[in-house]
VMD Tcl script that builds the backbone (N, CA, C; Angstrom):
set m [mol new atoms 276]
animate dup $m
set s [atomselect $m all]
$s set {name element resname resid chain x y z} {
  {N N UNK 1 A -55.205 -26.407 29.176}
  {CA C UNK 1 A -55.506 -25.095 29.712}
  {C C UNK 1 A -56.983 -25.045 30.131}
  {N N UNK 2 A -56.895 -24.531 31.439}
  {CA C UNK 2 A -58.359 -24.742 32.119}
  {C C UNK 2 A -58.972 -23.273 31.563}
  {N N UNK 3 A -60.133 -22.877 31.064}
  {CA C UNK 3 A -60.677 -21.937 30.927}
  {C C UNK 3 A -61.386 -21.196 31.845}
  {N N UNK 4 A -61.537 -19.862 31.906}
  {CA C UNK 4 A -62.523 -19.460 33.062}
  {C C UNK 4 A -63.547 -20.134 33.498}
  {N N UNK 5 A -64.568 -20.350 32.348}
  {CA C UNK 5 A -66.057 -20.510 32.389}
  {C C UNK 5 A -65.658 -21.804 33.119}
  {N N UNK 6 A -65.029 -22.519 32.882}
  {CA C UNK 6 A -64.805 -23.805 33.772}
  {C C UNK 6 A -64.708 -23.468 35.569}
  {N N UNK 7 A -64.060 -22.459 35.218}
  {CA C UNK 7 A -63.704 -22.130 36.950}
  {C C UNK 7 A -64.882 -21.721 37.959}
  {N N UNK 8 A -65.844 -21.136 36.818}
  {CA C UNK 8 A -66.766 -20.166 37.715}
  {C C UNK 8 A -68.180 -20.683 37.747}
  {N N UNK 9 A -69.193 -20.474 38.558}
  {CA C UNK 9 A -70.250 -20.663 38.056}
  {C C UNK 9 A -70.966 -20.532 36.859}
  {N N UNK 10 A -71.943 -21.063 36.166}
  {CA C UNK 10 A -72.500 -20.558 34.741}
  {C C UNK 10 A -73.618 -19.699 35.148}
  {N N UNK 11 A -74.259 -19.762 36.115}
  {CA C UNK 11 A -75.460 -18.982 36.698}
  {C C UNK 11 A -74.985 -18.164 37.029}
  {N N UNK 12 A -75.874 -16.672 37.372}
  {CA C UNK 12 A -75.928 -15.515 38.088}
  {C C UNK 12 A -76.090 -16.087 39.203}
  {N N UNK 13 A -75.438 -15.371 40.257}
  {CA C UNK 13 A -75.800 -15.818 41.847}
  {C C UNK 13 A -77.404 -15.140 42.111}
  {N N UNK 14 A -77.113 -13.488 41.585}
  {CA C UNK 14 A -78.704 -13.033 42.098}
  {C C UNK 14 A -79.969 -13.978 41.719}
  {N N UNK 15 A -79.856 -14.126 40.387}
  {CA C UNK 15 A -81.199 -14.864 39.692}
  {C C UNK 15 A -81.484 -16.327 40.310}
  {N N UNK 16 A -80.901 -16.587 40.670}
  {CA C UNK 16 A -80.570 -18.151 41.227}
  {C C UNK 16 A -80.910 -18.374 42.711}
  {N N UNK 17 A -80.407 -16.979 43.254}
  {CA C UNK 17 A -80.884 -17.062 44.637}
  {C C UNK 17 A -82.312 -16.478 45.027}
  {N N UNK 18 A -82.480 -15.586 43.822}
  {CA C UNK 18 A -84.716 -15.327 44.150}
  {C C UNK 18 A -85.253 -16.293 43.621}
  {N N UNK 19 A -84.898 -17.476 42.624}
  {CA C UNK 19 A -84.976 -18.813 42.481}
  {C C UNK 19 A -85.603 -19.012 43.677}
  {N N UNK 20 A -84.708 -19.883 44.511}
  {CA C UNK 20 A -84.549 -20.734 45.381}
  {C C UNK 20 A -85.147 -20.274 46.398}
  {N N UNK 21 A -85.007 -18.830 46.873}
  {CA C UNK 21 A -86.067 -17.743 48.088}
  {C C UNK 21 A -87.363 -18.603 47.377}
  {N N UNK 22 A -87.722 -18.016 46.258}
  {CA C UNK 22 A -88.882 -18.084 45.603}
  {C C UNK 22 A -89.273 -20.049 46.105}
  {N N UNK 23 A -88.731 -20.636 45.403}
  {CA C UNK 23 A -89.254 -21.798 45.400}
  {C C UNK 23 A -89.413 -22.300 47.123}
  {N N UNK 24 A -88.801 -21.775 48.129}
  {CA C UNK 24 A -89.198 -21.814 49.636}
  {C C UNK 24 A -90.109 -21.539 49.924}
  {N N UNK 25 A -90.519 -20.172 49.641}
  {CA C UNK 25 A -91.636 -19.159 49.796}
  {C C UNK 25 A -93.213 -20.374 49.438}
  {N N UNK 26 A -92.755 -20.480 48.348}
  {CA C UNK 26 A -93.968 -21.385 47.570}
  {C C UNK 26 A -94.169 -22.801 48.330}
  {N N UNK 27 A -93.245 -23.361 49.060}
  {CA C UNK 27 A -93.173 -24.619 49.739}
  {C C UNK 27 A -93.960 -24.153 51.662}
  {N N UNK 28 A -93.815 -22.806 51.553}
  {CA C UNK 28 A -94.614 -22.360 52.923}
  {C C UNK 28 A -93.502 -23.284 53.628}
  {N N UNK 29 A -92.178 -23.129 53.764}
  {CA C UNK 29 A -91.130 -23.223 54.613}
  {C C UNK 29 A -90.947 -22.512 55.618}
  {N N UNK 30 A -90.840 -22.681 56.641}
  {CA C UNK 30 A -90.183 -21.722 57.789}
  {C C UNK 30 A -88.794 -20.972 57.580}
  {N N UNK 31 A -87.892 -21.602 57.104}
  {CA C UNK 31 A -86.429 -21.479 56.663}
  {C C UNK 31 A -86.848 -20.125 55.264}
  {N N UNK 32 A -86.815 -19.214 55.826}
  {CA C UNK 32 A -86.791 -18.098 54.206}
  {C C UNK 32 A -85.119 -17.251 53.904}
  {N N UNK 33 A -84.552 -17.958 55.145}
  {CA C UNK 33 A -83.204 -17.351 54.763}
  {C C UNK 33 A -82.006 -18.777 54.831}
  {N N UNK 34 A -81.083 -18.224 53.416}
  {CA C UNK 34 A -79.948 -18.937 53.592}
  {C C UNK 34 A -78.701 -18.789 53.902}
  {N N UNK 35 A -77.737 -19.827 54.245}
  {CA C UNK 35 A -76.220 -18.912 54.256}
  {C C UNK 35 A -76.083 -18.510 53.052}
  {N N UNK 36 A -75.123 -17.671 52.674}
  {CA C UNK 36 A -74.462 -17.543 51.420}
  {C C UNK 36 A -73.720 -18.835 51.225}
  {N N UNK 37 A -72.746 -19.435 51.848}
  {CA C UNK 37 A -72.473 -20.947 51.716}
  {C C UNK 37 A -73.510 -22.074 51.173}
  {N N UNK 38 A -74.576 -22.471 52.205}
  {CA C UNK 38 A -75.508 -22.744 51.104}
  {C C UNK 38 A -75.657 -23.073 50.105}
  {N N UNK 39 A -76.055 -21.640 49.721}
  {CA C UNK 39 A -76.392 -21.238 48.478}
  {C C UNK 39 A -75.891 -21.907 47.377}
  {N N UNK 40 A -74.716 -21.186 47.914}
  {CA C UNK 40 A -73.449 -21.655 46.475}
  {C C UNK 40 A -73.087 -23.184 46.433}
  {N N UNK 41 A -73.424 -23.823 47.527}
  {CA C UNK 41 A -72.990 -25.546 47.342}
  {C C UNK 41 A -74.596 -25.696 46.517}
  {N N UNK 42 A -75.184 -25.549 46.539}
  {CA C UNK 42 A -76.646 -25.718 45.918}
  {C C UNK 42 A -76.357 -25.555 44.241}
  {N N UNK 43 A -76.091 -23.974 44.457}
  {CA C UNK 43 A -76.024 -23.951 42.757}
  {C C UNK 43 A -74.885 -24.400 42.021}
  {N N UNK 44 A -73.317 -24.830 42.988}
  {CA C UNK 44 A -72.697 -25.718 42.614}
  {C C UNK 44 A -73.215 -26.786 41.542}
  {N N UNK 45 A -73.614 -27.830 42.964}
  {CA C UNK 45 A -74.466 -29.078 42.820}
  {C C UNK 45 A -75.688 -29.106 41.506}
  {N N UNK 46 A -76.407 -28.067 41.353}
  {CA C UNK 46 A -77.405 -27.953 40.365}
  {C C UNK 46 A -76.376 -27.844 39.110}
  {N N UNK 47 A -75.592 -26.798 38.791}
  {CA C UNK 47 A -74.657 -27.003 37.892}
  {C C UNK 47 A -73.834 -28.637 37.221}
  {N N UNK 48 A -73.346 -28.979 38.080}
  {CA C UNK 48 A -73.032 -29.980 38.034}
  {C C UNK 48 A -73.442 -31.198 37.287}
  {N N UNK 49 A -74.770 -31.441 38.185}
  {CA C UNK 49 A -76.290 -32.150 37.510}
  {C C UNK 49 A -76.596 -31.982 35.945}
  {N N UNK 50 A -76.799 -30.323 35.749}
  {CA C UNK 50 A -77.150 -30.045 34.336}
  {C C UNK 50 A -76.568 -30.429 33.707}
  {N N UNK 51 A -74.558 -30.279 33.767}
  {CA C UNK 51 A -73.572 -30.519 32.776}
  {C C UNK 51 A -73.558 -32.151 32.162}
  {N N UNK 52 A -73.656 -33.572 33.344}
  {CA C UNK 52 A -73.974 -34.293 33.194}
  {C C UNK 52 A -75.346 -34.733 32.447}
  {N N UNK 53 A -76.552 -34.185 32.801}
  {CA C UNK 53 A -77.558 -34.276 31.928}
  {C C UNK 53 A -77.487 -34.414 30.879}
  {N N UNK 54 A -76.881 -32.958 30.445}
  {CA C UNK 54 A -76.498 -32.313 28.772}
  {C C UNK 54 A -75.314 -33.596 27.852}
  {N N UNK 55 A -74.191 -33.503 28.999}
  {CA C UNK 55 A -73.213 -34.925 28.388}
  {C C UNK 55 A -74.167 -36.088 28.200}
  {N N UNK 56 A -75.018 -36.703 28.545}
  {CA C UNK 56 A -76.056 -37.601 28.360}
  {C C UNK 56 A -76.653 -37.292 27.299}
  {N N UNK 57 A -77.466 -36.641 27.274}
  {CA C UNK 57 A -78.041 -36.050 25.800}
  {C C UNK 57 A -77.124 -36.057 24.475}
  {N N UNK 58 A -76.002 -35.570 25.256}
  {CA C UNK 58 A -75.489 -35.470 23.479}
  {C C UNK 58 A -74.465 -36.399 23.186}
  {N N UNK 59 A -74.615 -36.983 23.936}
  {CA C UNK 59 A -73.516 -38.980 23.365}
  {C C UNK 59 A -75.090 -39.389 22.831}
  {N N UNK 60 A -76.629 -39.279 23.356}
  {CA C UNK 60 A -77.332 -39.998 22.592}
  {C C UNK 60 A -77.884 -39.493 21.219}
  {N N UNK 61 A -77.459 -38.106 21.221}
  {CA C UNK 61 A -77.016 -37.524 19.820}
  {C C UNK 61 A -76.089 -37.951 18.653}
  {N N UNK 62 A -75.335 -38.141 19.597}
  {CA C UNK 62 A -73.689 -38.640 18.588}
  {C C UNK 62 A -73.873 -40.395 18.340}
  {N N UNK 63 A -74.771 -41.312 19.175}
  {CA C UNK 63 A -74.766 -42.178 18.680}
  {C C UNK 63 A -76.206 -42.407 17.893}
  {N N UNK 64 A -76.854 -41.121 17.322}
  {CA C UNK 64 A -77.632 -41.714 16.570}
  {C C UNK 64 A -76.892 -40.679 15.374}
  {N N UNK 65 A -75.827 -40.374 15.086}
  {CA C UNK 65 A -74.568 -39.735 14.447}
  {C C UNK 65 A -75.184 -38.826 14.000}
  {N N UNK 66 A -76.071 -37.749 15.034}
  {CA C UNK 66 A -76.313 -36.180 14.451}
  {C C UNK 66 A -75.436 -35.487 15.797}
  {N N UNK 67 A -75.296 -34.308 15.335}
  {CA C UNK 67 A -74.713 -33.246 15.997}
  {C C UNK 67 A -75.282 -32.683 16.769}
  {N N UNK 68 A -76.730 -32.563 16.165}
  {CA C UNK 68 A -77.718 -31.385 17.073}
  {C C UNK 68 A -78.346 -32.129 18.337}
  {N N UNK 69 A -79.035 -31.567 19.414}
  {CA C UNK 69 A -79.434 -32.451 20.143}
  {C C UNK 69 A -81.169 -32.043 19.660}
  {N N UNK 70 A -82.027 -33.136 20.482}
  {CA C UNK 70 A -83.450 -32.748 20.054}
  {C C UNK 70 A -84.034 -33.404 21.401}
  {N N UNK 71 A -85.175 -32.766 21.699}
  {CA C UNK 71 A -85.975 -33.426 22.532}
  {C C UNK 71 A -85.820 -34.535 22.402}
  {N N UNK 72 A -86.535 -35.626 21.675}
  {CA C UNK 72 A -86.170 -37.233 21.778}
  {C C UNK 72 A -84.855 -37.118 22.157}
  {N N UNK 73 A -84.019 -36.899 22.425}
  {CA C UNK 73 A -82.275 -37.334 23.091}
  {C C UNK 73 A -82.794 -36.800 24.618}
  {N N UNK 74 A -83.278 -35.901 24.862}
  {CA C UNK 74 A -83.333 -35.253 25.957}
  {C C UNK 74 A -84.381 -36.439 27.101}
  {N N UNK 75 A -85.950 -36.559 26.134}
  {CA C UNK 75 A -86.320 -37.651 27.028}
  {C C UNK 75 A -85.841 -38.917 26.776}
  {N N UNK 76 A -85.024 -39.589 26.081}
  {CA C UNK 76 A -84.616 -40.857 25.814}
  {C C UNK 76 A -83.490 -40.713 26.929}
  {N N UNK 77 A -82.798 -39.817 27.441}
  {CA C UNK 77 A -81.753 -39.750 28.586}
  {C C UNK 77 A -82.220 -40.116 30.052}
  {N N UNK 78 A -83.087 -38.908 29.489}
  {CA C UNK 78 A -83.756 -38.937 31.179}
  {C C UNK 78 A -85.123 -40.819 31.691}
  {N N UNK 79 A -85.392 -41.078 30.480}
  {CA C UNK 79 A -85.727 -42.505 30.920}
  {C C UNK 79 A -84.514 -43.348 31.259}
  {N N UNK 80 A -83.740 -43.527 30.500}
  {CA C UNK 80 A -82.722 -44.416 30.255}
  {C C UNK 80 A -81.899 -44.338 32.108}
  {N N UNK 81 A -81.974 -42.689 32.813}
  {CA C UNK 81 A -81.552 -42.442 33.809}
  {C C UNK 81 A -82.169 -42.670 34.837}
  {N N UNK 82 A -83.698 -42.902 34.295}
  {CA C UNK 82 A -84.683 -43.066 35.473}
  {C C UNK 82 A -84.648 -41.885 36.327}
  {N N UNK 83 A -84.619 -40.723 35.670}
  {CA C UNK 83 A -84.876 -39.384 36.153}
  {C C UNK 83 A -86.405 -39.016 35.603}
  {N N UNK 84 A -86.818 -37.983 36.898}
  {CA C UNK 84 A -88.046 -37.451 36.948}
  {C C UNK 84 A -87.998 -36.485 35.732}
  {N N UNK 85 A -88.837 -36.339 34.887}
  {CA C UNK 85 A -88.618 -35.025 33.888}
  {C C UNK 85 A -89.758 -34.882 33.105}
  {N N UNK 86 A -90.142 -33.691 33.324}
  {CA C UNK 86 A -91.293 -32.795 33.534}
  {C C UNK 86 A -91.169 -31.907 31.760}
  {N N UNK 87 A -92.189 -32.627 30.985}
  {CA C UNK 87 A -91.594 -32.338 29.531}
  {C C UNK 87 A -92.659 -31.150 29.285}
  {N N UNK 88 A -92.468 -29.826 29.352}
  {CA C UNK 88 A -93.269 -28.821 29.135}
  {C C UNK 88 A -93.174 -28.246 27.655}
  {N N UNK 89 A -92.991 -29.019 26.540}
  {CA C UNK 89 A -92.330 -28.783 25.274}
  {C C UNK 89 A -94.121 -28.356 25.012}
  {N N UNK 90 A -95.339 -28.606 25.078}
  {CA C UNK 90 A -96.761 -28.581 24.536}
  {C C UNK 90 A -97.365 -27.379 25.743}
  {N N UNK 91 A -96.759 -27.516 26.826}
  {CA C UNK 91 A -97.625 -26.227 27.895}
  {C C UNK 91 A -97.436 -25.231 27.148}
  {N N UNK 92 A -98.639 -24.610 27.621}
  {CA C UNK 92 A -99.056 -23.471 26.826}
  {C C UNK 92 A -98.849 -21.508 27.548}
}
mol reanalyze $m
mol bondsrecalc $m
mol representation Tube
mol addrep $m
């Protein structure tokens, strides 16, 4: 049985889309408007990304046989993936 939350986005569309305005705005883009199509393949796609991330993280949870996840799982993923990741755990 497929559940909703599976069906639907996990994000708000509004918050997500002054996101993304926002992060244009800041790039001094010409483009300040999107389709609504777009949009939604975007925050699709970003969704997507995260869920995989998170499944990464927490198999390197489960194989150091804790439950919880912790930063070290989080950057030990993202090296191991050779993903960019921007560890703001000390910004102030």
């Amino acid at each position: 049985m497929i559940r909703a939350s599976e069906k639907d986005l996990l994000l708000c569309r509004l918050p997500f889309e002054w996101l993304v305005l926002g992060i244009l705005l800041k790039m001094k883009t010409p483009a300040t408007r999107l389709q609504s199509s777009a949009l939604f393949a975007l925050q699709e796609e970003l969704e997507t990304y995260f869920v995989e991330i998170f499944r990464d993280v927490n198999l390197c949870a489960l194989h150091a046989k804790r439950k919880k996840i912790t930063r070290r799982n989080k950057l030990r993923t993202t090296y191991l993936n050779n993903v960019p990741f921007v560890d703001n755990h000390y910004a102030k």
